[in-house]
C-alpha positions in Angstrom: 10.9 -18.0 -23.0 9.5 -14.4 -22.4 8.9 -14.9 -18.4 12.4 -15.5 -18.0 14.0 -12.6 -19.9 11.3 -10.4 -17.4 12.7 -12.9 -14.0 16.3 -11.8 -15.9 14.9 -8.0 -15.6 13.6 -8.2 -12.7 16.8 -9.7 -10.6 18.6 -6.3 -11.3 15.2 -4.8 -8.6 15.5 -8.1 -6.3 12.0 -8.9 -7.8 12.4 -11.8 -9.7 11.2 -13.5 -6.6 7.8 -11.7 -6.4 7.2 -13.2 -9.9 3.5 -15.3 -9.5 2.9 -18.0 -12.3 -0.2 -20.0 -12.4 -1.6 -23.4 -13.2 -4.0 -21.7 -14.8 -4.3 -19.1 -17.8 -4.3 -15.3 -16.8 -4.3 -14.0 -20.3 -7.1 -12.0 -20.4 -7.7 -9.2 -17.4 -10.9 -11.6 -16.3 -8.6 -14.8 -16.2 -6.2 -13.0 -14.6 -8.6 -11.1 -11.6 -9.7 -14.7 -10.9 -5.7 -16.1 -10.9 -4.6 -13.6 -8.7 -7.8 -12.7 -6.6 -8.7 -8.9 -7.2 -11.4 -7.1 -9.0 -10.5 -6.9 -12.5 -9.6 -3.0 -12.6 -6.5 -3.8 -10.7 -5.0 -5.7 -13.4 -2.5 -3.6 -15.6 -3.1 -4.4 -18.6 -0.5 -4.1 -21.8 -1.4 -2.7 -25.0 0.6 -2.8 -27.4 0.7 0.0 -30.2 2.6 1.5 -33.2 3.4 5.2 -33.9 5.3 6.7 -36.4 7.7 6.6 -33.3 8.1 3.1 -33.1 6.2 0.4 -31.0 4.8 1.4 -27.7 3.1 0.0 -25.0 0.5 1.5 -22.8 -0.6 0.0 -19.7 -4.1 0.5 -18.7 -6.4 -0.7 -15.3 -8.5 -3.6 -16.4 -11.6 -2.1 -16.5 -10.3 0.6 -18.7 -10.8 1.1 -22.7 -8.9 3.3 -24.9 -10.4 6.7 -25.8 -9.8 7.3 -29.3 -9.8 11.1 -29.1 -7.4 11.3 -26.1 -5.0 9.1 -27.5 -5.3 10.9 -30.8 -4.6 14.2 -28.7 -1.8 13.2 -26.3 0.4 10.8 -29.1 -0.9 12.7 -32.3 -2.0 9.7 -34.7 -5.1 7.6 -34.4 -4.4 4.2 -32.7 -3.4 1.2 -34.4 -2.6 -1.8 -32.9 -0.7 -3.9 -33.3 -1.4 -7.4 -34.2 -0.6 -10.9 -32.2 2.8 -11.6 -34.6 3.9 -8.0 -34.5 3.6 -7.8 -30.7 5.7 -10.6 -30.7 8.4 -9.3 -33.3 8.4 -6.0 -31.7 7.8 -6.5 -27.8 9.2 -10.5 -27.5 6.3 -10.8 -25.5 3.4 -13.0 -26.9 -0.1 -11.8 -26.7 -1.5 -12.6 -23.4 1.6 -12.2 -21.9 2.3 -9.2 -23.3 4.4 -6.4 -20.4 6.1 -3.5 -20.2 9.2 -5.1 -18.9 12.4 -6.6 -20.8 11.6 -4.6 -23.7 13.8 -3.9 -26.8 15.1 -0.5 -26.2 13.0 0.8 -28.9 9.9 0.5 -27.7 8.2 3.4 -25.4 6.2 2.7 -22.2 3.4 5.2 -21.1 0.8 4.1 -17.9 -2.7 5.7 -18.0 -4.2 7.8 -15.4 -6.8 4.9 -14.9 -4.1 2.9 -12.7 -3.1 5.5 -10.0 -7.0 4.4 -8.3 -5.1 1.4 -6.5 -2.1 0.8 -4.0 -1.2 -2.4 -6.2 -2.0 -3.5 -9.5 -1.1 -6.7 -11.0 0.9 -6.7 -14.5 1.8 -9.7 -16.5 5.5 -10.6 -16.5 5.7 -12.3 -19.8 3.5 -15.1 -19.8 0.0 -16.2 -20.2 0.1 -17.5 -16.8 2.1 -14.7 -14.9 1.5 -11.4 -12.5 3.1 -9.6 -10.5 2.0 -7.0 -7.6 3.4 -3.4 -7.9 2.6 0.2 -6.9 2.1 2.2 -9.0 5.5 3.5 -8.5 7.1 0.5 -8.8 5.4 0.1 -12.0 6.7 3.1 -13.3 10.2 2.5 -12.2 10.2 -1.0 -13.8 8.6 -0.3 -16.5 11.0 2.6 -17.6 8.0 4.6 -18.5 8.5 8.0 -20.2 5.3 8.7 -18.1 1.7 8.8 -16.9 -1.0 9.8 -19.7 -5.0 10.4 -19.6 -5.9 7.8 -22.4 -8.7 5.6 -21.5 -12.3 5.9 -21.0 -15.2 3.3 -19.2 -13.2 3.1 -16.1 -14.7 3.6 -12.4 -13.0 6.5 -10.7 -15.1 5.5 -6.8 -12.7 2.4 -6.9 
């Protein structure tokens, strides 16, 4: 199961304790502001992606969309996503669940801009029923992100 290779992970931190699983779903970023209790901008959400580098994920604040033209500027190739099986294949997360922790060593972690608005944000740890709260530093750290990019659009920079 996907949530415990990330409570695996997350041991090596001392975080596999601050793990929070639900009775209920918190797949999406709405079902997972009402799980957890925050507006839904503070989720960090996983997208998952493939370059002609290999699979990547890049996590985004919930209220957040990507923006075509920045992500054609910043990676250099139109975005394609991937879809629910090849997430799977490529992350071992499912969709829904899908995080940038416990990844194969292949795949590349960026965070978007849109995040830094917040003390804490609340990323999936490999469920459809999991978060956990981070900074935004933490985030990176865990993550193993090869860094912050400007990506998205639609988000509210006054929260």
């Amino acid at each position: 199961m996907s949530i415990e290779k990330v409570r695996e992970y997350f041991k090596l931190y001392g975080k596999d304790g601050d793990i929070r699983e639900f009775a209920e779903s918190s797949a999406t970023v709405e079902l997972a502001a009402h799980a957890v209790g925050v507006i839904p901008a503070r989720i960090a959400k996983s997208m998952s992606f493939l370059t002609r580098e290999g699979p990547m994920i890049l996590v985004l604040a919930g209220d957040a969309r990507i923006d075509n033209k920045k992500y054609k500027s910043v990676f250099g190739e139109k975005a394609k996503m991937l879809s629910p099986e090849d997430a799977l294949a490529f992350t071992g997360h499912a969709v829904g669940g899908v995080c940038p922790f416990a990844l194969p060593e292949n795949v590349r972690v960026f965070l978007d801009v849109s995040l830094r608005r917040f003390p804490t944000v609340f990323p999936a740890c490999g469920s459809s029923n999991s978060a956990i709260e981070l900074t935004c530093g933490e985030l990176e750290t865990l993550s193993r992100s090869l860094g912050w990019v400007d990506v998205a659009n639609s988000w509210d920079p006054t929260l």
